[in-house]
ZADO-1210 file (C-alpha; in nm, 4 decimals, padded with zeros to 6 digits):
<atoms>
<atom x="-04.8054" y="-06.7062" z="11.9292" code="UNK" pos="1"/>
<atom x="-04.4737" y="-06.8478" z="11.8122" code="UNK" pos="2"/>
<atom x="-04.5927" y="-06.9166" z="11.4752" code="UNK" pos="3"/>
<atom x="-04.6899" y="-06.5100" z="11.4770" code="UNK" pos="4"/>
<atom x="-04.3603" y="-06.3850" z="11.6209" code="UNK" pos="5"/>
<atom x="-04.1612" y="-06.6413" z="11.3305" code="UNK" pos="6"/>
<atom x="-04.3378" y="-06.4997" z="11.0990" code="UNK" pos="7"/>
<atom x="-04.2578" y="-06.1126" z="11.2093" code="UNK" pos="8"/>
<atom x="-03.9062" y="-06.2099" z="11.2184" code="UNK" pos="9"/>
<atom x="-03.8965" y="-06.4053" z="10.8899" code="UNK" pos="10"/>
<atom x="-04.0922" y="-06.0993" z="10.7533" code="UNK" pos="11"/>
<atom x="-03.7910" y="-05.8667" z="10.9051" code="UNK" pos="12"/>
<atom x="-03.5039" y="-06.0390" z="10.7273" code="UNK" pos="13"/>
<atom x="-03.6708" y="-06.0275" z="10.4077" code="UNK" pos="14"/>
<atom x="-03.7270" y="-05.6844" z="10.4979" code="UNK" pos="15"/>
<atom x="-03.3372" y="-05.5981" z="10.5308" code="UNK" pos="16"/>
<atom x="-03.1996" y="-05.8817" z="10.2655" code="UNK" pos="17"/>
<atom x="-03.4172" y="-05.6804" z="09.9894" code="UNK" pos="18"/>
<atom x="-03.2482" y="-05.3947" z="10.0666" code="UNK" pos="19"/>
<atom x="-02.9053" y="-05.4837" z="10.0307" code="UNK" pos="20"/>
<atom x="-02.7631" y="-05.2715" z="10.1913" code="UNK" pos="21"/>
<atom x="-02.4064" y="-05.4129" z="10.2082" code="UNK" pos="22"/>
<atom x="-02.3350" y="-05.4266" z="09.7969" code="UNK" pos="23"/>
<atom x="-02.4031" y="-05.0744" z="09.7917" code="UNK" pos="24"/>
<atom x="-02.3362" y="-04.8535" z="10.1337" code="UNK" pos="25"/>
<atom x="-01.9551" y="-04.8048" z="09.9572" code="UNK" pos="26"/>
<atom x="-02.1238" y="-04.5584" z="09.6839" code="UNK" pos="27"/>
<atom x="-02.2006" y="-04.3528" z="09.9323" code="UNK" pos="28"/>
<atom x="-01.8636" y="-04.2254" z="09.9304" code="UNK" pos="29"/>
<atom x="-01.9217" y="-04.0565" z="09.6114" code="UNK" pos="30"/>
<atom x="-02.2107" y="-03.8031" z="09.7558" code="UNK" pos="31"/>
<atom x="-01.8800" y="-03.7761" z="10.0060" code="UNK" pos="32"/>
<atom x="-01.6643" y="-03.7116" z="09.7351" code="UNK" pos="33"/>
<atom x="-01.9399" y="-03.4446" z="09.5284" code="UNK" pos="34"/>
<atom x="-01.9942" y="-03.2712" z="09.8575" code="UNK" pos="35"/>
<atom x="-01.6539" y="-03.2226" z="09.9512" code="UNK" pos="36"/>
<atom x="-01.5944" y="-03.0683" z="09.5900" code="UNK" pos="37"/>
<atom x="-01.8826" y="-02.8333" z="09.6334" code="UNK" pos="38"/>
<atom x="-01.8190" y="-02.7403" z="09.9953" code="UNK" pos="39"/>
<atom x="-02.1814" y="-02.8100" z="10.0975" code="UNK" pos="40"/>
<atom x="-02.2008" y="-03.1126" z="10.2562" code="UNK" pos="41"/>
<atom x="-02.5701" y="-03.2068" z="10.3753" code="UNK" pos="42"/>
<atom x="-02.7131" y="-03.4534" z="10.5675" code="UNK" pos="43"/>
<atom x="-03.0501" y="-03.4499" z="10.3623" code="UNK" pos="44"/>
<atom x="-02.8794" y="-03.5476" z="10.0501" code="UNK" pos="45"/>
<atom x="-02.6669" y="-03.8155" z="10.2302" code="UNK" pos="46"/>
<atom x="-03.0394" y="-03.9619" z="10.3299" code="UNK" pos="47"/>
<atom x="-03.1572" y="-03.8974" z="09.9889" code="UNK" pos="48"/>
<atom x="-02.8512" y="-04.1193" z="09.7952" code="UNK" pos="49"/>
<atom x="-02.9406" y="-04.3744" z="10.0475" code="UNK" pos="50"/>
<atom x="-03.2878" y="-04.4075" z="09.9870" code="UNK" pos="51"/>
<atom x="-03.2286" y="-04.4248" z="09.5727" code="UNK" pos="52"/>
<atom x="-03.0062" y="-04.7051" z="09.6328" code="UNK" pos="53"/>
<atom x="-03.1996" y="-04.8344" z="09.8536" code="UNK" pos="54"/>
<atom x="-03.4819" y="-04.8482" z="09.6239" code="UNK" pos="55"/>
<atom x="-03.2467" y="-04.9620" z="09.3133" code="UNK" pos="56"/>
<atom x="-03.1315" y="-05.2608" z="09.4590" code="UNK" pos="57"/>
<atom x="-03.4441" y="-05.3619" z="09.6220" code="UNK" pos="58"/>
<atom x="-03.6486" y="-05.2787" z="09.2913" code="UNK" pos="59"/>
<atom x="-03.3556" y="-05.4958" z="09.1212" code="UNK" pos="60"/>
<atom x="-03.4305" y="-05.7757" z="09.4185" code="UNK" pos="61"/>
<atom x="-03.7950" y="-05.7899" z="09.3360" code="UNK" pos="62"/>
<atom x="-03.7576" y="-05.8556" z="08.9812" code="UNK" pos="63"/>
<atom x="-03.4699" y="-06.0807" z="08.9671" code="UNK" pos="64"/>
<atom x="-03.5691" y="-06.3032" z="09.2859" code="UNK" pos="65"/>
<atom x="-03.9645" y="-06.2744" z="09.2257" code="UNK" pos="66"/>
<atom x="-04.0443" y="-06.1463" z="09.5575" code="UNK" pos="67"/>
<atom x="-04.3769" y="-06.1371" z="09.6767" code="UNK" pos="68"/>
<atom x="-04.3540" y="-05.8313" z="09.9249" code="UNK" pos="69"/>
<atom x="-04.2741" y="-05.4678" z="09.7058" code="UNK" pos="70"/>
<atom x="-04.0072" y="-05.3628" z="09.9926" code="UNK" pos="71"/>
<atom x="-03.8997" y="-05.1071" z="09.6892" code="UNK" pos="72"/>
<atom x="-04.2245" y="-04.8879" z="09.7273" code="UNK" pos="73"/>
<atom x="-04.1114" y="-04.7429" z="10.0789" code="UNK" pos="74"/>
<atom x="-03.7771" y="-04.5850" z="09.9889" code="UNK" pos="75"/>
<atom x="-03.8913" y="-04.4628" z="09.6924" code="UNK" pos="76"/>
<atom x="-04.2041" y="-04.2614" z="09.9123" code="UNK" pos="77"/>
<atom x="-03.9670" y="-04.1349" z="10.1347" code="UNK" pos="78"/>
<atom x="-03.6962" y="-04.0060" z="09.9148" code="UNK" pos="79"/>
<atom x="-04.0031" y="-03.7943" z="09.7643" code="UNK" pos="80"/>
<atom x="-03.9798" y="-03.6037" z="10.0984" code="UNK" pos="81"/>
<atom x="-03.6427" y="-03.4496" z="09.9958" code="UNK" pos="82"/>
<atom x="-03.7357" y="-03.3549" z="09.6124" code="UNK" pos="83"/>
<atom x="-03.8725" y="-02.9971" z="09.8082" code="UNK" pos="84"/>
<atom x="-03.5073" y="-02.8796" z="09.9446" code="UNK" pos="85"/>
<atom x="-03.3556" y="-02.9605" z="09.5780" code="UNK" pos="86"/>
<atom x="-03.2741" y="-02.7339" z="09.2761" code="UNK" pos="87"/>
<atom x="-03.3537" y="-02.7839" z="08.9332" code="UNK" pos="88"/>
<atom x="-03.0106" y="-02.9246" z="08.8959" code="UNK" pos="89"/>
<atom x="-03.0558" y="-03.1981" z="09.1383" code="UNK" pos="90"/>
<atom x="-03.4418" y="-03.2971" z="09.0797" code="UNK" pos="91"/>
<atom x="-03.3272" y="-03.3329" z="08.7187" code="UNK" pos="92"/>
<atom x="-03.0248" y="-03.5352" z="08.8531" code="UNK" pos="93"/>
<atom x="-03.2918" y="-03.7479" z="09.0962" code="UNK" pos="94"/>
<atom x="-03.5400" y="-03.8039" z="08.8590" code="UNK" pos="95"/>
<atom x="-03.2391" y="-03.9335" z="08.6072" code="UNK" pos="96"/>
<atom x="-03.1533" y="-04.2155" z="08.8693" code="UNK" pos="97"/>
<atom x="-03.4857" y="-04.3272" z="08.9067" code="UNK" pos="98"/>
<atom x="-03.6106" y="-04.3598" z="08.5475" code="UNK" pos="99"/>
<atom x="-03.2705" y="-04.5437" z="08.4751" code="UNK" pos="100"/>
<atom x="-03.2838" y="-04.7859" z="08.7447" code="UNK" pos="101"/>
<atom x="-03.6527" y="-04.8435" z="08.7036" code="UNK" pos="102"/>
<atom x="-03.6012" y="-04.9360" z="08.3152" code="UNK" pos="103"/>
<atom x="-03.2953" y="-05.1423" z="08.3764" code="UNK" pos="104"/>
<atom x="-03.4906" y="-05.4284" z="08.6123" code="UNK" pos="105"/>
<atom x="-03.8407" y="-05.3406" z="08.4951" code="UNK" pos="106"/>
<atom x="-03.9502" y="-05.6670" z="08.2404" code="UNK" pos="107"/>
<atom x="-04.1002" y="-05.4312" z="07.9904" code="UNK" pos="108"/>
<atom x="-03.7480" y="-05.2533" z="07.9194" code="UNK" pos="109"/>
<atom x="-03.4716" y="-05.4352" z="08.1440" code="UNK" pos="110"/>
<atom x="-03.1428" y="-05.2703" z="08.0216" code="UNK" pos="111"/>
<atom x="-02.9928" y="-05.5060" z="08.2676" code="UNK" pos="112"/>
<atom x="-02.9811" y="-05.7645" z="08.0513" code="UNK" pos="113"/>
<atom x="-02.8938" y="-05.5987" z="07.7079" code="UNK" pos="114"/>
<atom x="-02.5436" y="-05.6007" z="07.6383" code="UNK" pos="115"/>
<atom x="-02.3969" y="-05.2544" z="07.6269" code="UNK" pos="116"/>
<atom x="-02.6770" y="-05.0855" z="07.8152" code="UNK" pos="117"/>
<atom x="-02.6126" y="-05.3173" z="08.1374" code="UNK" pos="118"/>
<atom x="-02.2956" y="-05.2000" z="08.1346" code="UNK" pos="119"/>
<atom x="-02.3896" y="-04.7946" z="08.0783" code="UNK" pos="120"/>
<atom x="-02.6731" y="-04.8052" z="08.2969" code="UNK" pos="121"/>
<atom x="-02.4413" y="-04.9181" z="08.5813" code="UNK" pos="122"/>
<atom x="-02.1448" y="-04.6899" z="08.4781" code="UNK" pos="123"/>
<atom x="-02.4088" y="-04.3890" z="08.4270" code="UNK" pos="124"/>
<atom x="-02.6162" y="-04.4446" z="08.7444" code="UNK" pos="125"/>
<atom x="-02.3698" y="-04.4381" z="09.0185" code="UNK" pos="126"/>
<atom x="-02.2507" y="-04.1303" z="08.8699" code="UNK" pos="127"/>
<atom x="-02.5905" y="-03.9525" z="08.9251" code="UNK" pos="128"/>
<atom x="-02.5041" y="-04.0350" z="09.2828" code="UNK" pos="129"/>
<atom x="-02.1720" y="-03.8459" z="09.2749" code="UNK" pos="130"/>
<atom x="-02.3225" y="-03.5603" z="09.1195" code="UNK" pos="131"/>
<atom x="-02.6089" y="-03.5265" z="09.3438" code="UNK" pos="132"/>
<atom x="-02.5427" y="-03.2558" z="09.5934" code="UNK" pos="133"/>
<atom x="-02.3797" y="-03.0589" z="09.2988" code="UNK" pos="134"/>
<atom x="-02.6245" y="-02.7307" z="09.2541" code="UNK" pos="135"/>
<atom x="-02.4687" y="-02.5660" z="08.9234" code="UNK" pos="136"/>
<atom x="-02.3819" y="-02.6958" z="08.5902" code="UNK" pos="137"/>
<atom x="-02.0929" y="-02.5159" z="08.6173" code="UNK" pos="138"/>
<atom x="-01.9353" y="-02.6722" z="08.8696" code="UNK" pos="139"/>
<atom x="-02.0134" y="-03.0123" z="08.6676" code="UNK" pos="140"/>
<atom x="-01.8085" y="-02.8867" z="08.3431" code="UNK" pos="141"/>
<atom x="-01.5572" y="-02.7493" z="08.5471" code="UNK" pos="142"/>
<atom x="-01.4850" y="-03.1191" z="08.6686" code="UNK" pos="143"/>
<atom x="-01.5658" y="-03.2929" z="08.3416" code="UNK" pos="144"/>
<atom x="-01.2420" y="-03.4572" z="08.3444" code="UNK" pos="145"/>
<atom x="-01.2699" y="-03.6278" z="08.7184" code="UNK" pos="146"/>
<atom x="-01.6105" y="-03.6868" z="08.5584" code="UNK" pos="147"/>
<atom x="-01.4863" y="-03.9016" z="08.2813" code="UNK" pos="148"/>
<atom x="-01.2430" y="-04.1013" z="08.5191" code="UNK" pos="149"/>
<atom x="-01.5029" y="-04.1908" z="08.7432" code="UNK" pos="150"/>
<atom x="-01.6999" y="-04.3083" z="08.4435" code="UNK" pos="151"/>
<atom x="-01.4698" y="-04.5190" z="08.3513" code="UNK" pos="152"/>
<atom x="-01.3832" y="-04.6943" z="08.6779" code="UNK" pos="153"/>
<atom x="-01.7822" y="-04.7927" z="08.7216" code="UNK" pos="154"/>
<atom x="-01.7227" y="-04.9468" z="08.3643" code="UNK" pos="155"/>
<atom x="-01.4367" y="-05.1561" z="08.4764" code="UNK" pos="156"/>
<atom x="-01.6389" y="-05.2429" z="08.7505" code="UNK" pos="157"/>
<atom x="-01.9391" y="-05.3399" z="08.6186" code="UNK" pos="158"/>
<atom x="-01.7401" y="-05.5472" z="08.3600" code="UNK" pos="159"/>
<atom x="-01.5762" y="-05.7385" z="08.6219" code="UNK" pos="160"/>
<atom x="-01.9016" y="-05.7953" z="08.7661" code="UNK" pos="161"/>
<atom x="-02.0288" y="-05.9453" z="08.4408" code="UNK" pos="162"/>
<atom x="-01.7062" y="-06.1284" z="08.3716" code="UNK" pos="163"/>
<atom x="-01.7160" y="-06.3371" z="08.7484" code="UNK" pos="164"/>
<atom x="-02.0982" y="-06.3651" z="08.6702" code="UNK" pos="165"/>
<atom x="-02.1156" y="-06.4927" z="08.3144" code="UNK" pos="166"/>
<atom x="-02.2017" y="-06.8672" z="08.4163" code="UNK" pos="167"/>
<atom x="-02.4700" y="-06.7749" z="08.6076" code="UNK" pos="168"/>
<atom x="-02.6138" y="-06.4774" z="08.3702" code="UNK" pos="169"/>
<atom x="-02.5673" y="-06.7633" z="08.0527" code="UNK" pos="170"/>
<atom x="-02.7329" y="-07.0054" z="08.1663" code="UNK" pos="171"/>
<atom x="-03.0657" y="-06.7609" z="08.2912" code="UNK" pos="172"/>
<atom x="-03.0507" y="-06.6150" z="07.9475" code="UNK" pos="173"/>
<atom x="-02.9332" y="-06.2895" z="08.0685" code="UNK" pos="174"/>
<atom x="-02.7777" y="-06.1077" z="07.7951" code="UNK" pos="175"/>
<atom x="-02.4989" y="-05.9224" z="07.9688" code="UNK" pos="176"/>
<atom x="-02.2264" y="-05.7221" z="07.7594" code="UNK" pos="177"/>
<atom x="-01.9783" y="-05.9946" z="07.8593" code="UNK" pos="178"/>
<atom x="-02.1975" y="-06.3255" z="07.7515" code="UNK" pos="179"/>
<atom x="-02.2481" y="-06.1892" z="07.4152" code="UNK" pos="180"/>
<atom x="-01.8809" y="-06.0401" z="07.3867" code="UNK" pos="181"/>
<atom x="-01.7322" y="-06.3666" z="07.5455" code="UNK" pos="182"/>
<atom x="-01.5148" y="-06.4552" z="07.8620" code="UNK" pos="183"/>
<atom x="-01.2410" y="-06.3613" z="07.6121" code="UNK" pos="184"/>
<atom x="-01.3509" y="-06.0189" z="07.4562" code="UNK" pos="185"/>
<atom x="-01.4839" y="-05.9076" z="07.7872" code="UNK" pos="186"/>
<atom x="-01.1442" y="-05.9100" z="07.9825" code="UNK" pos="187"/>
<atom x="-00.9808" y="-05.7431" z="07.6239" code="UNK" pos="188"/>
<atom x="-01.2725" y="-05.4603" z="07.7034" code="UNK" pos="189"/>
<atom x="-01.1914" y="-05.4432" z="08.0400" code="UNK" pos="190"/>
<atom x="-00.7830" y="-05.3642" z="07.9825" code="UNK" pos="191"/>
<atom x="-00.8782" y="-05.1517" z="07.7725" code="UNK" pos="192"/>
<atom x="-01.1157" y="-04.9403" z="08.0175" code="UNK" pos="193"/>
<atom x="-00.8441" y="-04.9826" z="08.2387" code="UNK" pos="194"/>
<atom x="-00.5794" y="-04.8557" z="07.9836" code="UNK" pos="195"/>
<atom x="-00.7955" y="-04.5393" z="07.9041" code="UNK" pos="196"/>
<atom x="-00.8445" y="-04.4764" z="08.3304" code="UNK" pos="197"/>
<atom x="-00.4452" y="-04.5000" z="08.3595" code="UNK" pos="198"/>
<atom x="-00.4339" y="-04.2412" z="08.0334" code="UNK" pos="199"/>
<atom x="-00.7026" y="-04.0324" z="08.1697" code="UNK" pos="200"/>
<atom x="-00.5195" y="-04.0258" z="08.4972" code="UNK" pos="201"/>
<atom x="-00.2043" y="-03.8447" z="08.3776" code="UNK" pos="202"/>
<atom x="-00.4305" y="-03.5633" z="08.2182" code="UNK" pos="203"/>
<atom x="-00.5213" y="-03.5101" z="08.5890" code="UNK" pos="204"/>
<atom x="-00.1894" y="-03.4916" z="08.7326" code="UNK" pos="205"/>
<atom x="-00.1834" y="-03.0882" z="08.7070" code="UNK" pos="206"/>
<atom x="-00.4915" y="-03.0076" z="08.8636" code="UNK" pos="207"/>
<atom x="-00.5428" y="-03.3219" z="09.0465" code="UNK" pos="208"/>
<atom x="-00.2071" y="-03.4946" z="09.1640" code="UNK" pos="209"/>
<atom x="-00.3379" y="-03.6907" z="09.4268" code="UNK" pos="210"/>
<atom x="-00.6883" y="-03.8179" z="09.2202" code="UNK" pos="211"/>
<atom x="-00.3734" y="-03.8559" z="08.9740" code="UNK" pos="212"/>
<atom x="-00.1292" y="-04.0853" z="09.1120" code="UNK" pos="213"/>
<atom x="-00.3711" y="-04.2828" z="09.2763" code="UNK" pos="214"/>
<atom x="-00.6215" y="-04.3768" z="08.9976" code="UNK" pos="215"/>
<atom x="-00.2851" y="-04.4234" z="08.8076" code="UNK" pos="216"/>
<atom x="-00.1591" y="-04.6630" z="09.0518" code="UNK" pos="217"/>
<atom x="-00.4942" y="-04.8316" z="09.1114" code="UNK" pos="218"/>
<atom x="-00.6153" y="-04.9067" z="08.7099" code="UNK" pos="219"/>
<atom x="-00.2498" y="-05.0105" z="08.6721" code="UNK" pos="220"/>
<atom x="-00.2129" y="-05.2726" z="08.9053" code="UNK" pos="221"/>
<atom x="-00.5566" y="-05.3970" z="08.8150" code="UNK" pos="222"/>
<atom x="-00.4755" y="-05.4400" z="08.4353" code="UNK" pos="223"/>
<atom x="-00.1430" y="-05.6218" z="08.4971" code="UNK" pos="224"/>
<atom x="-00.3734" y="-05.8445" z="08.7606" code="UNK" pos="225"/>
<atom x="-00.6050" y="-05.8945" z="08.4950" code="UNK" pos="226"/>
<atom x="-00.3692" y="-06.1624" z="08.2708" code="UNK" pos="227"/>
<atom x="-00.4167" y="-06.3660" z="08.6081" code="UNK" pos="228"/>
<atom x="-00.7846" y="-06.5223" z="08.7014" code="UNK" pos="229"/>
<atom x="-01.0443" y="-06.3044" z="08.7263" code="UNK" pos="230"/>
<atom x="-01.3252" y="-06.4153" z="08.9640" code="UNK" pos="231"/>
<atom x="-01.4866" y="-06.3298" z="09.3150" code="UNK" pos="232"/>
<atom x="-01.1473" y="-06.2211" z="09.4940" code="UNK" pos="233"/>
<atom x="-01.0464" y="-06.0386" z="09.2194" code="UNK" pos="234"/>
<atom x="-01.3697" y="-05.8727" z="09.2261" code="UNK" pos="235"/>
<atom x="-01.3431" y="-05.8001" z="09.6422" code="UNK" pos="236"/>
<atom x="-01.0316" y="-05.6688" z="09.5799" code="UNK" pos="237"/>
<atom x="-01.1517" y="-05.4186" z="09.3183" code="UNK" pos="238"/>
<atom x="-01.3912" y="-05.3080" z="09.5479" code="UNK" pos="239"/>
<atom x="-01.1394" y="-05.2689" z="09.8745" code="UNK" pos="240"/>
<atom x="-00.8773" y="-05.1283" z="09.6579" code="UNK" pos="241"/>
<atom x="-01.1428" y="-04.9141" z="09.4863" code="UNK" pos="242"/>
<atom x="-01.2499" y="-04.7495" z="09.8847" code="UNK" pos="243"/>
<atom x="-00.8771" y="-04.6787" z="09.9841" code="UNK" pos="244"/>
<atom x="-00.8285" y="-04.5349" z="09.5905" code="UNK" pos="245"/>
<atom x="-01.1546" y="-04.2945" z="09.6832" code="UNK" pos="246"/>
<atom x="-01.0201" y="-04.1997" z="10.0492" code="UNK" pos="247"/>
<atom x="-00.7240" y="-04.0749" z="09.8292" code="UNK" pos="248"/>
<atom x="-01.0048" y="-03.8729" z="09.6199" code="UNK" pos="249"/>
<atom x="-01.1401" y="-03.7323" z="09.9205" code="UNK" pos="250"/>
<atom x="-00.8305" y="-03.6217" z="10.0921" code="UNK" pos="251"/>
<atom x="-00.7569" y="-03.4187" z="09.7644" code="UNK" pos="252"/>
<atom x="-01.1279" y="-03.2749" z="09.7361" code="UNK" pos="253"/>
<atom x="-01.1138" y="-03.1537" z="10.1175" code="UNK" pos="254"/>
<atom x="-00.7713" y="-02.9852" z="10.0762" code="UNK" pos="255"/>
<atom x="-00.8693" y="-02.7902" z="09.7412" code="UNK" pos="256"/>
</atoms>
């Protein structure tokens, strides 16, 4: 009997660690920050983003820890219960995440660990989540520009990730943008990611003077931090910075 209820438990941790819920909940906030530009905020694509993540990291978790138990399969079945209520826009947009996430931890392909394409993948996939409750192209071009910032701060994110990570990635084999480029080169590529956000900032300060200032202010401070150490806490405080940066975003979005 106790053996059985150890097991159930043990079985329920895995359950939830596979997930990982807490190194991804945060990009939620850009099917906020797409909903609050198209005025149609819905609870059904909130569920949706959740369950792609949901699936990425835990199809990620499989592959890279060898787990026994497929925890992926179940958010992927459920998010197919929301591909009826979307648009031709937005299954193409679905359908987008998946096939990229899928290829970057699947063996056969694994993008995650070719240099470049780690980083792209990354950059490009959590911007599928920001455009998923848009419904017209349109509206996409139209914010093109915001577009191309936001692009550019999941590159300088997913750098720094590589950067605090290159030990670990090295000595696995994983061939990561920044363990080919180099502790060196890599923190070079991220200034100047950061350089082109702080430039692609200013073009935004007509339309968007809040986005503006902020992202400004925010890929700023982070390249002058950058000529200190960049490791875990640097990381964290991309990532806290990077919420209160997009509560900025939102505040502008919701006001337009």
């Amino acid at each position: 009997m106790m053996k059985m209820m150890k097991n159930k438990i043990n079985y329920a941790v895995d359950f939830l660690k596979s997930y990982r819920v807490k190194d991804w909940i945060h990009y939620l906030g850009y099917v906020l920050l797409g909903s609050s530009i198209c005025k149609n905020f819905s609870l059904s694509i909130f569920l949706l983003a959740s369950l792609m993540l949901a699936y990425a990291y835990s199809f990620n978790e499989y592959f890279d820890k060898k787990l026994k138990r497929k925890f992926f399969v179940l958010p992927l079945l459920f998010s197919f219960l929301f591909l009826p209520f979307l648009n031709s826009l937005q299954l193409l947009i679905y359908f987008s995440f998946i096939l990229l996430v899928t290829f970057y931890s699947l063996p056969l392909t694994y993008l995650e660990g070719k240099p470049i394409l780690s980083t792209l993948s990354n950059s490009i996939g959590f911007l599928l989540i920001f455009l998923l409750p848009f419904t017209t192209l349109k509206k996409i071009i139209e914010f093109s520009n915001f577009l191309l910032l936001l692009f550019l701060l999941n590159s300088a994110a997913q750098i720094i990730h590589e950067i605090v990570d290159y030990r670990k990635d090295k000595k696995i084999g994983k061939n990561t943008t920044a363990v080919i480029l180099g502790i060196k080169n890599s923190i070079f590529l991220l200034r100047v990611t950061l350089l082109l956000t702080a430039i692609t900032s200013l073009f935004l300060f007509f339309s968007l003077k809040i986005v503006s200032i902020s992202s400004f202010l925010f890929s700023s401070f982070f390249f002058l931090l950058s000529y200190k150490k960049i490791d875990n806490r640097f990381r964290r405080k991309f990532k806290h910075l990077g919420i209160v940066c997009g509560t900025f975003f939102l505040f502008q979005f919701i006001s337009l």
